[in-house]
N, C-alpha and C positions, 0 to 999 in steps of 0.2 A: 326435602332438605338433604344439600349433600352426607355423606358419610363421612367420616374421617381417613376414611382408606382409598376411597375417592378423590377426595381434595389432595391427600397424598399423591398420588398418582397422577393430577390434572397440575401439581408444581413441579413433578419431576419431570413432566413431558415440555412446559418451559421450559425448563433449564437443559434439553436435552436438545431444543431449537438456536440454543446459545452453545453449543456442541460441548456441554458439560454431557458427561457420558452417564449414562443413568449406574453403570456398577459406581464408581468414583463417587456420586451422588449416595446409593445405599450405604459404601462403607463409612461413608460420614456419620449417617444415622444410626448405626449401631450402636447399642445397650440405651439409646434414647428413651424418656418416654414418649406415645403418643404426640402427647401434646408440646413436649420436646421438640419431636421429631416436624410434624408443623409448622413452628415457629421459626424452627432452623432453617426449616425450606422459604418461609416467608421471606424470610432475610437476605434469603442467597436471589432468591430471583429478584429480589430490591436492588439488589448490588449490580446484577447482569443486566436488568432491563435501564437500569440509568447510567453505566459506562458509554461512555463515546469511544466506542470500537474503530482503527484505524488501519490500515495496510490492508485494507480487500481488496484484492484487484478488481476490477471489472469483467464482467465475464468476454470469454474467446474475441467477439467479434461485436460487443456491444462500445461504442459510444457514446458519450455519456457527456453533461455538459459539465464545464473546466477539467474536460480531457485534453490534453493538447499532443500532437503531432510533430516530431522534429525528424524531415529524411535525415537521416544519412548519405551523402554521396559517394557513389559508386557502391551502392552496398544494396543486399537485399533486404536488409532491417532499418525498421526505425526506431528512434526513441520515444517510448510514449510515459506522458505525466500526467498521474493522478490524484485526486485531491486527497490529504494527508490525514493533516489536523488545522482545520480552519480555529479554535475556537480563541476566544479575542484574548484570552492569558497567555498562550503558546504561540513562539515562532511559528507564523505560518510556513506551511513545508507539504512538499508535494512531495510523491512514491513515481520511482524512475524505475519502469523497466523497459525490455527491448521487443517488438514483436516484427510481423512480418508487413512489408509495406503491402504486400495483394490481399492480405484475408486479415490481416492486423490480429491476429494471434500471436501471443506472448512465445515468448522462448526465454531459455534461462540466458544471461551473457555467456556469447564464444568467449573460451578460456582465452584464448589470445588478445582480446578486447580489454583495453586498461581506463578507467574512470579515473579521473580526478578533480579537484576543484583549483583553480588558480586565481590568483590574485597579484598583488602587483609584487613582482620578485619572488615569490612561492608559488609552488605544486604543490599539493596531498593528495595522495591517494583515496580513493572512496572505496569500500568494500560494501558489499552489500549486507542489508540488515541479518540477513541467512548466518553469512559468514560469521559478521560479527558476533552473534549469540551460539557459534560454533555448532550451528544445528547444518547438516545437508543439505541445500535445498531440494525439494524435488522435482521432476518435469514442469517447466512453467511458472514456477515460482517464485524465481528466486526475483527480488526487487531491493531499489537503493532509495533510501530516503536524502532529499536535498531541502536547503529552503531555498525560500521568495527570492528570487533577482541574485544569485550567483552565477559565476561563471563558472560552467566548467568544460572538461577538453575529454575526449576522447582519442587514444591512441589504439590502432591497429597495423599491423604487420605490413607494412611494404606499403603504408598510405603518410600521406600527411597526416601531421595531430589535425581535430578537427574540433573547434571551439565551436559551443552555443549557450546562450542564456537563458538560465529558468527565470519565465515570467515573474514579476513582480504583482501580486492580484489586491494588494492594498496601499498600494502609493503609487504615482505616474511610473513609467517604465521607462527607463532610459535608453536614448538611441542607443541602435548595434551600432558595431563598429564594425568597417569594411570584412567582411571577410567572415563574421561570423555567424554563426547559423542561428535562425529564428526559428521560434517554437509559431507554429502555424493551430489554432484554437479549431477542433472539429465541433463543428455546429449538425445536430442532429435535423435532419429532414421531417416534418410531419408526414410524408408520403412513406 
């Protein structure tokens, strides 16, 4: 039969695969009792194992399906879109960042690179989630959350603005229109 200090120790290492840090975890349980201390952890990995955790990216060079691909023209990067929050209460919405077109590794957006979303007679700017929550991003990080079937444009320095549409993944998708960029869907290879 487990031990008590055991089962302690086999919840903390959960919650520490859920990058809850195990000190953060101990100062919670402090002056607990035992069996306090237990039930408190029971509760926290209930809470972290049933969140629908979103914004992962994908690793480096992994594709992945309802990844999709939008070149850029004239440019070394592309836009790549990945899935967000599919679940059928929430706008669905995809995680937009930039990586490279040879090895499809992320980058954070060139500072010179401006996002927005247009419509008809309006531009807004898009900041990336990073910004928005005023945190840094770091190497590789930083990403823009859009939903289902907007348009939006990218502007860069001494190029034309360069519109394309995020896919629509739960109702037909509407023709492009001349001129605007299609999101191209990477289909993983079984080889």
């Amino acid at each position: 039969m487990e031990s008590q200090k055991d089962l302690e120790q086999q919840l903390i290492s959960t919650l520490a695969q859920y990058h809850i840090s195990p000190e953060s975890t101990h100062i919670q349980l402090m002056g607990l009792s035992p069996t306090e201390r237990i039930t408190l952890l029971q509760q926290m990995v209930q809470r972290v194992t049933s969140a629908k955790i979103i914004g992962v990216k994908p690793t480096s060079s992994q594709r992945q399906p309802e990844t999709y691909e939008i070149p850029i023209p004239n440019d070394k990067l592309s836009i790549r879109l990945f899935p967000g929050n599919t679940a059928p209460d929430f706008q669905p919405m995809f995680f937009l960042d930039f990586v490279h077109k040879d090895t499809f590794r992320p980058v954070n957006a060139p500072a010179t690179y401006k996002l927005s979303v247009v419509g008809p007679g309006c531009e807004v700017t898009m900041y990336s989630v990073e910004v928005a929550c005023q945190v840094k991003p770091g190497p590789c990080q930083e990403k823009f959350l859009v939903l289902d079937g907007l348009r939006c444009r990218l502007r860069r320095p001494g190029r034309l603005a360069y519109d394309f549409d995020i896919p629509r993944r739960f109702s037909p998708p509407r023709a492009p229109e001349p001129g605007v960029g299609q999101a191209i869907l990477i289909v993983q290879d079984d080889e």
